[in-house]
C-alpha positions in Angstrom: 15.4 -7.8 14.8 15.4 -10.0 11.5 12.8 -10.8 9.5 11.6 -14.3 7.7 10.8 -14.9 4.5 7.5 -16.5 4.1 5.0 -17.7 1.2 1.4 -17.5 1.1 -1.2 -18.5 -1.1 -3.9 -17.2 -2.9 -6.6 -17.5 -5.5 -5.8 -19.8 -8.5 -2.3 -20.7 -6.1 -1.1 -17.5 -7.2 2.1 -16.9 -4.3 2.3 -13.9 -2.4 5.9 -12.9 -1.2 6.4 -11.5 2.7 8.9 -10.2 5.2 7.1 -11.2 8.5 8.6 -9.7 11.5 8.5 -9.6 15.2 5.7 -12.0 17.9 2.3 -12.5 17.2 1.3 -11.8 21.1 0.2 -8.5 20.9 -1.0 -8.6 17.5 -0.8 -8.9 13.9 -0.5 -5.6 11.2 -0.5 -6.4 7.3 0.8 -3.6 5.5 0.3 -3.9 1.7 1.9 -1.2 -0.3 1.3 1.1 -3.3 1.0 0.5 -6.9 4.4 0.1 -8.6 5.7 0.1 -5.0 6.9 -4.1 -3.2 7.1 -4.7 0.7 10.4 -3.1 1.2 8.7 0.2 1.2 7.5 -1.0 4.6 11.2 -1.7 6.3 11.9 1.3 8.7 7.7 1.2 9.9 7.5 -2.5 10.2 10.8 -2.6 12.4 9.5 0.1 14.5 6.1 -1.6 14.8 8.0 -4.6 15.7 10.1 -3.3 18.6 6.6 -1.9 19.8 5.5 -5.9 20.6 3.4 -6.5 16.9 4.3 -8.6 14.2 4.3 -6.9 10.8 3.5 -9.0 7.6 4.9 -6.7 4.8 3.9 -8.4 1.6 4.2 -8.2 -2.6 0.9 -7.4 -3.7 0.1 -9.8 -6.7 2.3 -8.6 -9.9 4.7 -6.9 -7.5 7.9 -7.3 -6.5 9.2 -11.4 -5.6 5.1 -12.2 -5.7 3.3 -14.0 -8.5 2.3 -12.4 -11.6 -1.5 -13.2 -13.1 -1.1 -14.8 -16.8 -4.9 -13.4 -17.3 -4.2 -9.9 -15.8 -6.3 -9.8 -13.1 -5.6 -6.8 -11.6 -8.4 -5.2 -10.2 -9.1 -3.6 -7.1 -11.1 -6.7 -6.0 -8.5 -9.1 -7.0 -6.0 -7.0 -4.4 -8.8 -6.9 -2.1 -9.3 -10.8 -2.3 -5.2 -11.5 -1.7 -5.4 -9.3 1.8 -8.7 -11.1 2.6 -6.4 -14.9 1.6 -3.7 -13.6 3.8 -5.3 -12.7 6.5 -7.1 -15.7 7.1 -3.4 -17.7 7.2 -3.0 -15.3 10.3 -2.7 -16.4 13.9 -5.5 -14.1 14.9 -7.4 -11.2 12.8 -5.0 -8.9 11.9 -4.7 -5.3 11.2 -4.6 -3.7 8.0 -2.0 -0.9 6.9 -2.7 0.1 3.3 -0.9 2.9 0.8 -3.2 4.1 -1.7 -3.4 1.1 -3.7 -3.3 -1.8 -1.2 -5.5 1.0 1.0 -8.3 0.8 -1.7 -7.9 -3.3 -1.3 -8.8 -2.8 2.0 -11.5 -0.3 1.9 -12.9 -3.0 -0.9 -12.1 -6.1 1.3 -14.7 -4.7 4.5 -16.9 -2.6 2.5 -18.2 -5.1 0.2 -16.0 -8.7 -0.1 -15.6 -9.8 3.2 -16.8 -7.7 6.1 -15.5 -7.7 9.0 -12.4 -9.6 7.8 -9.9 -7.2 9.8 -9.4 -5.8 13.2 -8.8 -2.0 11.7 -7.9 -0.2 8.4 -5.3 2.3 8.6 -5.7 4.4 5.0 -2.2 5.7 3.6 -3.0 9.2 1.7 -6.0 7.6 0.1 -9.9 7.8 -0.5 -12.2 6.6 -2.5 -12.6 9.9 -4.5 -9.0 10.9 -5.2 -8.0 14.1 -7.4 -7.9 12.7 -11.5 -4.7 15.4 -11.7 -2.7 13.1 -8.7 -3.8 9.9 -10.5 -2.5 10.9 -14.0 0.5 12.1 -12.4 1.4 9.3 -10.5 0.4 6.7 -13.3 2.3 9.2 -15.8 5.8 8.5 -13.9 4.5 4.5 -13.5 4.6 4.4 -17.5 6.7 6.4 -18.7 9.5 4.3 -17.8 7.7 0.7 -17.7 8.9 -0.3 -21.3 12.1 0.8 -22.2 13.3 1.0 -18.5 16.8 2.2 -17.3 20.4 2.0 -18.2 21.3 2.1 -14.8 20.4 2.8 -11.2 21.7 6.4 -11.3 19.4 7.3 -14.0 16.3 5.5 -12.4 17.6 7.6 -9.2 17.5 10.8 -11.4 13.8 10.1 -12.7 12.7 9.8 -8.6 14.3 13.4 -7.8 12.8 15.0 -10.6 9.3 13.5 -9.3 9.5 14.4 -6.2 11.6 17.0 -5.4 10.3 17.7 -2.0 12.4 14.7 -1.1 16.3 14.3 0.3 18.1 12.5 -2.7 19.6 9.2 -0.9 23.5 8.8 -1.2 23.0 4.8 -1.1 20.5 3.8 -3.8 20.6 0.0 -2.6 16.9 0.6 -1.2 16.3 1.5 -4.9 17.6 -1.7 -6.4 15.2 -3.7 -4.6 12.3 -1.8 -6.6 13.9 -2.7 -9.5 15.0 -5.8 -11.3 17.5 -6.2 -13.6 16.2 -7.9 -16.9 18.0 -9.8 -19.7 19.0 -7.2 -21.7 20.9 -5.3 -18.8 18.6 -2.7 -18.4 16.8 -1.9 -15.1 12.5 -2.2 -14.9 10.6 -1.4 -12.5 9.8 -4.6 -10.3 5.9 -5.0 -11.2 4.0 -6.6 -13.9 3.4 -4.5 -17.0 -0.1 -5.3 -17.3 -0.8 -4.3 -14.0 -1.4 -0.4 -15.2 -4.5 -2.1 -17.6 -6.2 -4.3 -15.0 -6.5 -1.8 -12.5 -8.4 0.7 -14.8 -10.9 -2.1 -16.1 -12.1 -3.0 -12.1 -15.3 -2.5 -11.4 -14.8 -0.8 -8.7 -14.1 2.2 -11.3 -18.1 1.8 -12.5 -20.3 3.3 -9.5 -18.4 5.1 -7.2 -21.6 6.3 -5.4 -22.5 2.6 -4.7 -19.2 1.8 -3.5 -19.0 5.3 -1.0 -22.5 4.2 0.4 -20.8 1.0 1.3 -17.8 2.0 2.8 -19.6 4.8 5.3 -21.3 1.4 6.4 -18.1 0.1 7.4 -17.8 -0.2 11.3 -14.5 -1.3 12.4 -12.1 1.5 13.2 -10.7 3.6 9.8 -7.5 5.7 10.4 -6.8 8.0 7.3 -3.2 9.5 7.5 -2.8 12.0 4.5 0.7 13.7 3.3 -0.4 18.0 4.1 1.7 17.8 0.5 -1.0 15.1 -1.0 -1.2 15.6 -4.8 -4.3 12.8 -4.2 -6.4 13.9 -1.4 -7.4 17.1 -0.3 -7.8 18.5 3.4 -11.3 18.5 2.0 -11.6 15.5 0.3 -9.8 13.7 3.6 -12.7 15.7 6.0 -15.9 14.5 4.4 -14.3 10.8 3.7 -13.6 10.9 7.5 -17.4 12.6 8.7 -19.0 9.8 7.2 -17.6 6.5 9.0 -18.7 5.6 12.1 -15.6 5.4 13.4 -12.6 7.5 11.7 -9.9 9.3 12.4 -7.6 12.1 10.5 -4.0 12.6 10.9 -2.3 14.7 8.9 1.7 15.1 7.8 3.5 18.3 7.3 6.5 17.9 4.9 4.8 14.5 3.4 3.1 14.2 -0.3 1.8 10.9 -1.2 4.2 8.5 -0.1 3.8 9.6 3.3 5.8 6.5 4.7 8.8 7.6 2.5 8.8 11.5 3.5 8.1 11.1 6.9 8.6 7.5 8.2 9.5 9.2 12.0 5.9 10.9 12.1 4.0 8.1 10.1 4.9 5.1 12.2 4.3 6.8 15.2 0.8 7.8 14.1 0.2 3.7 13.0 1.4 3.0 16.9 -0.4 5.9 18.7 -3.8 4.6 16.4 -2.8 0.9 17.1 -2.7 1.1 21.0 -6.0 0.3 22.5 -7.0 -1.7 19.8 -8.3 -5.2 20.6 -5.8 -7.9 19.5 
């Protein structure tokens, strides 16, 4: 099944870059992926999804990828949250929301406190609102400690990966790693995200009063599916329970063999938990 190439817009006309694939009729899933991360991260689940009857829009989050970058920076959480709220009103019908860790928190933001009630479900990608500060520096350690000088070629971005997670099978073909990279002017490879997307992520406000924002989300009513990584650097078994004990309507799946990138480490398991959460939920 082959995807299509489409263009949506956003605040201030800013473009936002998708692979849409497979029919409408049963229903529409957005999955927006994690920071530093573009839609191709989404490629095995969304053509699984597809086969299952739903139509997947995997898109660039702003600064990512093929999409726009901001000439102001404006990278918060809310600006995220805002672009999946844009999107999804360009649907056929509401749609469903698959989020990793960043474009997860974009959701959680988008029904807690922009735009309730904007989206059918929320399925959370080894993320909650309270993640572990030793995860977060690690992951935004590896996200700048290449962002500047970059790589001399695809080999040696392929070597930084395995040394960051070497729970993971080192792929023989790195043309899935190309497309997370672009190839600039000087002949170096960069990761395929705007610099200044590290800064305007740490000045949202979301950052300000995380009690506030907690007592919002546990008023969120539409169904939450959390699916952590057992291997999570981010969120505990713990940290995952007592997100999950205070929604009205939550569920917990958990991977073995998965850290973070859950999608990545165990794309079998993951998309069948997105499908198994999916069925029986109103189109």
């Amino acid at each position: 099944m082959q995807s299509e190439k489409r263009i949506y817009r956003v605040d201030e006309g800013l473009a936002i870059v998708a692979d849409v694939i497979g029919s409408p009729d049963r229903g529409v899933v957005m999955l927006a992926h994690g920071g530093g991360q573009t839609r191709h991260s989404w490629a095995s689940t969304s053509a699984r999804l597809a086969e299952a009857g739903w139509q997947c829009v995997c898109m660039d989050l702003r600064g990512h990828g093929e999409s726009g970058w901001h000439s102001g920076g404006a990278y918060s959480i809310e600006d995220f949250g805002r672009d999946l709220i844009a999107v999804g009103g360009q649907m056929p019908v509401k749609p469903h929301v698959v989020g990793a860790s960043l474009g997860g928190l974009a959701g959680l933001v988008a029904e807690a406190s922009l735009a309730p009630n904007s989206f059918l479900s929320l399925t959370l990608v080894d993320i909650v609102p309270r993640s572990d500060p030793q995860g977060v520096a690690k992951i935004t350690g590896f996200m700048s400690a290449h962002a500047e000088e970059g790589f001399a070629s695809l080999e040696e971005a392929s070597d930084a990966i395995a040394a960051y997670l070497p729970h993971r099978k080192r792929p023989t073909d790195l043309g899935g790693l190309r497309k997370n990279l672009r190839l600039d002017a000087d002949g170096r490879y960069r990761w395929h995200w705007d610099p200044a997307f590290t800064a305007g992520v740490r000045r949202s406000p979301l950052q300000g009063d995380m009690d506030a924002f907690e007592s919002l989300v546990a008023s969120i009513q539409l169904p939450v599916h959390l699916i952590r990584g057992r291997l999570s650097e981010l969120v505990s078994a713990e940290a995952a329970a007592a997100f999950i004990s205070k929604l009205a309507n939550g569920r917990l799946t958990d991977v073995a063999d998965a850290a973070h990138m859950v999608a990545g480490d165990r794309n079998d398991v993951f998309a069948k938990a997105v499908l198994d959460f999916l069925e029986g939920m109103p189109s």
